[in-house]
VOBA-1610 file (N, C-alpha, C; in pm, whole numbers, padded with zeros to 5 digits, always signed):
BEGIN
Unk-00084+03024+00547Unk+00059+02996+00536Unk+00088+02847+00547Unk+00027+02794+00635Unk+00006+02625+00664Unk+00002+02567+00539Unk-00088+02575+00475Unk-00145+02519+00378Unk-00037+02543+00218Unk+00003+02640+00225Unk+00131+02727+00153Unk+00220+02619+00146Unk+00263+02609+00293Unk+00390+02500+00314Unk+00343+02375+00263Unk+00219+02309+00272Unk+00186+02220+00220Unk+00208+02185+00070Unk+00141+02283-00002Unk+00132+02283-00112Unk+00294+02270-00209Unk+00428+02385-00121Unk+00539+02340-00164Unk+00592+02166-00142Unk+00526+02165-00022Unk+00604+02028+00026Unk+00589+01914-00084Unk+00465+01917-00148Unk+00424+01823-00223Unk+00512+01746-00312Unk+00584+01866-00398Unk+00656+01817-00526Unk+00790+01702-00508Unk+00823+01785-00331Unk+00966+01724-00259Unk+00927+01564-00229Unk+00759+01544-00211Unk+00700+01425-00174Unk+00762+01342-00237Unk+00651+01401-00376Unk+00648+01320-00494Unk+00764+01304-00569Unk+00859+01393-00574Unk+00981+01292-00572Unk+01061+01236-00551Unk+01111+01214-00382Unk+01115+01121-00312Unk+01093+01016-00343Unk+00909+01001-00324Unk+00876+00880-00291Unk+00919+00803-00457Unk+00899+00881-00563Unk+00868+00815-00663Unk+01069+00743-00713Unk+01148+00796-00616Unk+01311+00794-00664Unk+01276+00636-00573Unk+01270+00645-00456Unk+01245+00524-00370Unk+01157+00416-00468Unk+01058+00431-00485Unk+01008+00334-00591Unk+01068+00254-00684Unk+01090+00362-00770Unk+01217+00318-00877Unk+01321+00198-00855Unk+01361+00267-00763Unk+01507+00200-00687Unk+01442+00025-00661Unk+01369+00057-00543Unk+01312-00081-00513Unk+01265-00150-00595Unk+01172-00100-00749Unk+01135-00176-00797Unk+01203-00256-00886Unk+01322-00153-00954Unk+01429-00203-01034Unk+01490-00306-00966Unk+01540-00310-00816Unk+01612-00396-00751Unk+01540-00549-00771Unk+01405-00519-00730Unk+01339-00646-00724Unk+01329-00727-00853Unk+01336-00673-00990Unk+01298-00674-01093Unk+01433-00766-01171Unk+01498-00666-01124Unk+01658-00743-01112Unk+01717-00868-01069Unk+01659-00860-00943Unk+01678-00980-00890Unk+01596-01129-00906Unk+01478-01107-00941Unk+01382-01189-00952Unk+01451-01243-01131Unk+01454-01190-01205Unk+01561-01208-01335Unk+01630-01315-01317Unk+01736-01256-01254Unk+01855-01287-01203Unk+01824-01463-01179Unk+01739-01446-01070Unk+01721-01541-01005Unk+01609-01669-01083Unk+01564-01659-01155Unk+01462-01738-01220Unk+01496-01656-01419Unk+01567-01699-01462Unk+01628-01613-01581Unk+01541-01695-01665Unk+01472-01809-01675Unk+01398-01844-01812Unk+01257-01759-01771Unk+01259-01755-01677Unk+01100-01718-01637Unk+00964-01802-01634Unk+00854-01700-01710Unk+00792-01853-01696Unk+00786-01989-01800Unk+00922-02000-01852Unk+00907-02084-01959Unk+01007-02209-01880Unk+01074-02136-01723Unk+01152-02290-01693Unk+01045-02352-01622Unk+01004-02426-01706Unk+00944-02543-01665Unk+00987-02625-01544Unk+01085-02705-01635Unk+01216-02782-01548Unk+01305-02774-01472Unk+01342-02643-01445Unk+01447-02568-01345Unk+01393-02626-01235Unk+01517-02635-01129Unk+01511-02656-00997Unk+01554-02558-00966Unk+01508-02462-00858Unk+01503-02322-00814Unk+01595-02393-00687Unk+01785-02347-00661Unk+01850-02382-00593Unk+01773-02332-00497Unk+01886-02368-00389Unk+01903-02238-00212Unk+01954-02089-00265Unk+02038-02091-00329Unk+02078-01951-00319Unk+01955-01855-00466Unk+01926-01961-00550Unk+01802-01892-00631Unk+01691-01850-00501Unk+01652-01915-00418Unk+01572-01922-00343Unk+01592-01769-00241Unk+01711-01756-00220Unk+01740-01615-00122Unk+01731-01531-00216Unk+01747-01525-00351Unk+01716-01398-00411Unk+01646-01369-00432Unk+01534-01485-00465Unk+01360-01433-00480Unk+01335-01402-00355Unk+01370-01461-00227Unk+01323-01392-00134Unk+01389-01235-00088Unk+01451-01151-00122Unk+01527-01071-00125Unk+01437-00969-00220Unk+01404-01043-00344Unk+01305-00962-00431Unk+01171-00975-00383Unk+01144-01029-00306Unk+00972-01073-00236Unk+01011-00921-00130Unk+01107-00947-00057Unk+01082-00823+00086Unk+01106-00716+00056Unk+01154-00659-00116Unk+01129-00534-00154Unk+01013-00496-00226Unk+00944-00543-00254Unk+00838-00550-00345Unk+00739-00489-00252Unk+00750-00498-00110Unk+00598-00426-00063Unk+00649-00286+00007Unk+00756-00265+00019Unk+00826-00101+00031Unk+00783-00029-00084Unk+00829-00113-00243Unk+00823-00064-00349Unk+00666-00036-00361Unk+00584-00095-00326Unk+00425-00074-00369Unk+00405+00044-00255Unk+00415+00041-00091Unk+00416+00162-00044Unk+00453+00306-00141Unk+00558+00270-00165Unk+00649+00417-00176Unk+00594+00465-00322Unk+00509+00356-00404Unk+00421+00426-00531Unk+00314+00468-00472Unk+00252+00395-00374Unk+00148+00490-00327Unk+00177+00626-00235Unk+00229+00616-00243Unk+00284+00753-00202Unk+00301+00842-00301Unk+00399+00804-00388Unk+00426+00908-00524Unk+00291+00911-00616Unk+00196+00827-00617Unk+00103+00851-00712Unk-00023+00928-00592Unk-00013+00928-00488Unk-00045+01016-00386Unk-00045+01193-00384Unk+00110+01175-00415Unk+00149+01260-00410Unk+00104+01385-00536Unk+00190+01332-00664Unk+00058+01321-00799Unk-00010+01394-00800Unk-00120+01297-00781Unk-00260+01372-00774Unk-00272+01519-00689Unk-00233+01498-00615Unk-00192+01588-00463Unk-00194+01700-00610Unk-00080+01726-00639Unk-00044+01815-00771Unk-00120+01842-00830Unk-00176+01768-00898Unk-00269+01807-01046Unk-00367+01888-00973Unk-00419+01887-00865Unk-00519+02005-00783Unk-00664+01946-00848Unk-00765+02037-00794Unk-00913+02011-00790Unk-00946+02000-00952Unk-00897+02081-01014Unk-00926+02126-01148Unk-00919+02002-01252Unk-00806+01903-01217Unk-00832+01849-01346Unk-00948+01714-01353Unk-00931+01702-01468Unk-01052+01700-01582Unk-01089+01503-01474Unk-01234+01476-01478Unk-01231+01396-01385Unk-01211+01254-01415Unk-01218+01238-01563Unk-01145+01129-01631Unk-01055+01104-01645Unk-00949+01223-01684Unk-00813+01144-01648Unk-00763+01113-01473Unk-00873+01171-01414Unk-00840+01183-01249Unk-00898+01006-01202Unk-00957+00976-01257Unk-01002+00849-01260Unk-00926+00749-01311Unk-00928+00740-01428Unk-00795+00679-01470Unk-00641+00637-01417Unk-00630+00754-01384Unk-00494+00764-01322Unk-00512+00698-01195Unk-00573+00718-01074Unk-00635+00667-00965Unk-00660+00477-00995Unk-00702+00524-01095Unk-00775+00335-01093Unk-00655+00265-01130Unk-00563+00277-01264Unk-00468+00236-01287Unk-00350+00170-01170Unk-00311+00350-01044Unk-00217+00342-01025Unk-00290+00186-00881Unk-00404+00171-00871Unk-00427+00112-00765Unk-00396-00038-00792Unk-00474-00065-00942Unk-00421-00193-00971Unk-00317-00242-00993Unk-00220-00163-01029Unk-00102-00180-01103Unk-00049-00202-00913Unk-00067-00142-00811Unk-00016-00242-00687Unk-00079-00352-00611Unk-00184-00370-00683Unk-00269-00493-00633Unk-00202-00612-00709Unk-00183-00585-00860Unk-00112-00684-00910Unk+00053-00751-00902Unk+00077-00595-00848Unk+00220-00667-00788Unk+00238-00711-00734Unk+00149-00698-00626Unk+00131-00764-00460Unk+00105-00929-00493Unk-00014-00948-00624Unk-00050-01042-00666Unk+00058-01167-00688Unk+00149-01049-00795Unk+00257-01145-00820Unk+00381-01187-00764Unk+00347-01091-00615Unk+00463-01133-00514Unk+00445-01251-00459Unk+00295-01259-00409Unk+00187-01388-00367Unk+00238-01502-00471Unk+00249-01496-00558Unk+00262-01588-00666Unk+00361-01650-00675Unk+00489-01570-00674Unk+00646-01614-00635Unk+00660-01656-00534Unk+00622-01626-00442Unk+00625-01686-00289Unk+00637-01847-00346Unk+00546-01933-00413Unk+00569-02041-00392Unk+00702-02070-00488Unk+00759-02028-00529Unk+00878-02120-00602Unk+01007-02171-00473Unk+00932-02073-00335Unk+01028-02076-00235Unk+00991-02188-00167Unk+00878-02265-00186Unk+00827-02389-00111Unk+00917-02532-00214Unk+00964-02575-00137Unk+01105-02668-00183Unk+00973-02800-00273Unk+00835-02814-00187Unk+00770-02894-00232Unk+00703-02877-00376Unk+00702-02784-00394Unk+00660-02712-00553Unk+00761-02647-00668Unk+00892-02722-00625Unk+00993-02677-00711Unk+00933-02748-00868Unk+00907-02811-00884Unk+00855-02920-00983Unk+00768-02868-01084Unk+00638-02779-00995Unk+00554-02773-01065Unk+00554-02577-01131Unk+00535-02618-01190Unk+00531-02459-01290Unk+00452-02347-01235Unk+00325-02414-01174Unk+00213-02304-01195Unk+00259-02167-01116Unk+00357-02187-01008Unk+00402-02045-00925Unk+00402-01971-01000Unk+00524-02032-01121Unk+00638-01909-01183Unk+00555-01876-01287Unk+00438-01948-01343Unk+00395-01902-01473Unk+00317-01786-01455Unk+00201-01827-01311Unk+00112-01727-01260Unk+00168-01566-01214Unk+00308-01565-01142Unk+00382-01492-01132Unk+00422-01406-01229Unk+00470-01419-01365Unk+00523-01387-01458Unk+00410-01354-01559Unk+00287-01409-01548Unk+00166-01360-01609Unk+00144-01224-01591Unk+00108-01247-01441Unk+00053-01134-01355Unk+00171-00995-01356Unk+00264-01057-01342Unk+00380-00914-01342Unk+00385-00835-01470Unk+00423-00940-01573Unk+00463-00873-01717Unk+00331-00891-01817Unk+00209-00960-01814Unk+00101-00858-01891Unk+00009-00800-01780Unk-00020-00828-01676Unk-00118-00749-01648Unk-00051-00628-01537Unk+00011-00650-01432Unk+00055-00542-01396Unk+00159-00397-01491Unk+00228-00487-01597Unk+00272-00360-01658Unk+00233-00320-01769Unk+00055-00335-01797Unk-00014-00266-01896Unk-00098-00178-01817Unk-00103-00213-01653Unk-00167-00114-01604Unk-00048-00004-01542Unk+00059-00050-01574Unk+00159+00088-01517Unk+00195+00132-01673Unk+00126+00076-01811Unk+00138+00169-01881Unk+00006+00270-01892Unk-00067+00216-01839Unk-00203+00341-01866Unk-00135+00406-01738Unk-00096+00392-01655Unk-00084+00507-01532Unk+00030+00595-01582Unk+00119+00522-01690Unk+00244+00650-01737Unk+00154+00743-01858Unk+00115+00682-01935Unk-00008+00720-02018Unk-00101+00821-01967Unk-00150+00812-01872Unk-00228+00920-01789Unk-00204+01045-01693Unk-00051+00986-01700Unk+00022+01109-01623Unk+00081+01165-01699Unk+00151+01153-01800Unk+00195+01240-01926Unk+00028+01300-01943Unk-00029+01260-02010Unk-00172+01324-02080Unk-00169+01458-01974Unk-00235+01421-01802Unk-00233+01519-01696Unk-00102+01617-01710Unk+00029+01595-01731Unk+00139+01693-01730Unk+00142+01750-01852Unk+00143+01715-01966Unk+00119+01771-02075Unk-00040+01901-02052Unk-00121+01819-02041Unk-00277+01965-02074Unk-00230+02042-01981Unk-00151+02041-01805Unk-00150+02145-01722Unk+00000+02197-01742Unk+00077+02139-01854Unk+00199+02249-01882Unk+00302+02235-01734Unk+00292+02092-01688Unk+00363+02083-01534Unk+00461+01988-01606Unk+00480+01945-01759Unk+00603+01823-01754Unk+00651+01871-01896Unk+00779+01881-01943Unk+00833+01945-02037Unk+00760+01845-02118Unk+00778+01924-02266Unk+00729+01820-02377Unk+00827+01642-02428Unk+00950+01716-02422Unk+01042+01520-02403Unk+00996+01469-02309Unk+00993+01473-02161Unk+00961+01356-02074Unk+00807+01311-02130Unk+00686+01429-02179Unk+00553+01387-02218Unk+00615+01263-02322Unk+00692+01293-02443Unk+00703+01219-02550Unk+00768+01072-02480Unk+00849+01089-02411Unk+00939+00981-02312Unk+00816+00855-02267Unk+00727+00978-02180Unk+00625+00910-02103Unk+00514+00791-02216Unk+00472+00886-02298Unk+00412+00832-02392Unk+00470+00725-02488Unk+00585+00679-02479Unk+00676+00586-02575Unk+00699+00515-02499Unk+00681+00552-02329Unk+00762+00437-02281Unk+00608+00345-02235Unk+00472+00380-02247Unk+00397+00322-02239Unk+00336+00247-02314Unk+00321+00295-02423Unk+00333+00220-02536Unk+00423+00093-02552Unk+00539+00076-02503Unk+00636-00014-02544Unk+00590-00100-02414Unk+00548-00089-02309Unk+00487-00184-02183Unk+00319-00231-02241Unk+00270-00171-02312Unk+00138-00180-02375Unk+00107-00303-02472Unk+00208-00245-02590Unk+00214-00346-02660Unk+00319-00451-02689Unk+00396-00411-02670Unk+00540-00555-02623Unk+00596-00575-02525Unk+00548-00517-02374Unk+00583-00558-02315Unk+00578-00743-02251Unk+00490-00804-02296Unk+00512-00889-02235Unk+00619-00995-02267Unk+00660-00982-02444Unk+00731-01048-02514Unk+00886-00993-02547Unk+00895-00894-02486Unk+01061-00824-02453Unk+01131-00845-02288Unk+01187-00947-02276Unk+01245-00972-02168Unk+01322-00834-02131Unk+01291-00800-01964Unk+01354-00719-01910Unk+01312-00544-01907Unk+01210-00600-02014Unk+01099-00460-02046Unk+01002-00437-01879Unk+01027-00458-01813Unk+00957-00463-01675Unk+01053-00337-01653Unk+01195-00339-01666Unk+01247-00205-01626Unk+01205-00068-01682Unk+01098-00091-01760Unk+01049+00034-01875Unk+01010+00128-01779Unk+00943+00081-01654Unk+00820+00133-01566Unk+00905+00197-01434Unk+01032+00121-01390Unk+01079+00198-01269Unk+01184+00294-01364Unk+01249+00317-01447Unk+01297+00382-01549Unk+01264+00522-01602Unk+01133+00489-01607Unk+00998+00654-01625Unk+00959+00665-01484Unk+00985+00648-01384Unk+00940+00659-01262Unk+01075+00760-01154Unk+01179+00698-01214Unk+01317+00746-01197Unk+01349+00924-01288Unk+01310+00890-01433Unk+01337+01019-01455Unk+01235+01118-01426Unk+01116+01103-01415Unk+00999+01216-01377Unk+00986+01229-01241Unk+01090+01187-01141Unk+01120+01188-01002Unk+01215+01292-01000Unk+01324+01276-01115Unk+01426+01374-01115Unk+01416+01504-01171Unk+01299+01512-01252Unk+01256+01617-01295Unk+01194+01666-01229Unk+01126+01615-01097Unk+00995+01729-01000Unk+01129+01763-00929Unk+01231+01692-00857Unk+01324+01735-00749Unk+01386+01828-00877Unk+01466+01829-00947Unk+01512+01943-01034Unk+01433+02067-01002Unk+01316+02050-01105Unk+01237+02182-01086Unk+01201+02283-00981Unk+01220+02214-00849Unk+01170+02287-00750Unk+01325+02312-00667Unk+01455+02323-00705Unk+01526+02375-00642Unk+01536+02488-00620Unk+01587+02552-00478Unk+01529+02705-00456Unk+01635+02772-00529Unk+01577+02930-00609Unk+01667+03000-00669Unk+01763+03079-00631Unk+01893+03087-00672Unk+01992+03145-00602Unk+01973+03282-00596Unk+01948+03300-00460Unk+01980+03449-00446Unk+02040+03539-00463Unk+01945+03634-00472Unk+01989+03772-00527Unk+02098+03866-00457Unk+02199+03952-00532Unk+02257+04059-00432Unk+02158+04131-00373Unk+02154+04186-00250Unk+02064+04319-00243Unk+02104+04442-00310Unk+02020+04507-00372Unk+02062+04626-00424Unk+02131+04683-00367Unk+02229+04778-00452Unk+02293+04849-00369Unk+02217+05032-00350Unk+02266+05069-00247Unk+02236+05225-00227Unk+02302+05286-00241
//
């Protein structure tokens, strides 16, 4: 029965954690925008005081946001059970790990645009903006990529969100790095396949009892 409860609890995990994700990551994603809007092409920008509180604002969500994916891609797997196939179980695993190593990377990276002594020099924001928009979100497109594939063969994700999933990785794959604001592609598919596990598992309304 333990284990029962476990097994329901999972889905409530995973979408939780993965709505929390979303949220945080969009916020940060937003703000870091916001706050540095040429990206890495301002060279010349002087990153004010108040630019400066918003990257830091987007720096202290960024490691909730990497928690709360490890959790939902935790969770995930948790789901897909013993059975599936051990390549996409790999995949998915390896992906979702880098894809928060590199964020972490590129939080490390932004950090310096906040040092008043390196307003000048580029290399923060370029390394930052490297690391975020080609390499971290080609590895959160193989991890949307690999979780559609997994929900699709086990019949656990309707066929639109599969098609959703699969388009929206593709578009982080191959243009993401050259479509400003395409970083939201990833907390976006993270948001609706959050709302679809909490959907699915609402309990069914009960029955009259028969009558006698």
């Amino acid at each position: 029965m333990e284990r029962k409860h476990e097994r329901l609890a999972t889905p409530w995990a995973a979408g939780v954690a993965g709505v929390v994700f979303a949220i945080l990551m969009a916020a940060a994603i937003v703000l870091m925008r916001i706050a540095l809007p040429a990206g890495a092409g301002g060279d010349d920008a002087t990153v004010g005081a108040g630019q400066r509180g918003t990257v830091r604002t987007a720096l202290a969500l960024l490691p909730f946001a990497g928690i709360a994916f490890l959790w939902f891609m935790g969770a995930l797997r948790e789901q897909a059970g013993e059975g599936e196939d051990q390549f996409f179980s790999t995949v998915f695993l390896g992906s979702g790990l880098i894809f928060v190593a590199t964020l972490f990377g590129a939080a490390a990276a932004a950090a310096t645009v906040l040092d008043e002594s390196q307003q000048h020099s580029p290399f923060g924001r370029h390394f930052a903006y490297a690391l975020l928009t080609t390499y971290a979100m080609r590895m959160a497109a193989v991890f949307i990529i690999t979780t559609s594939t997994i929900g699709r063969r086990r019949g656990a994700l309707p066929r639109p969100l599969v098609v959703l999933g699969y388009l929206a990785g593709l578009t982080l794959l191959v243009v993401g790095a050259n479509l400003p604001w395409s970083e939201l592609v990833f907390p976006a598919w993270a948001l609706v396949l959050s709302l679809n596990i909490l959907w699915g598992r609402r309990p069914a309304r009960p029955q009259p009892p028969p009558s006698t």
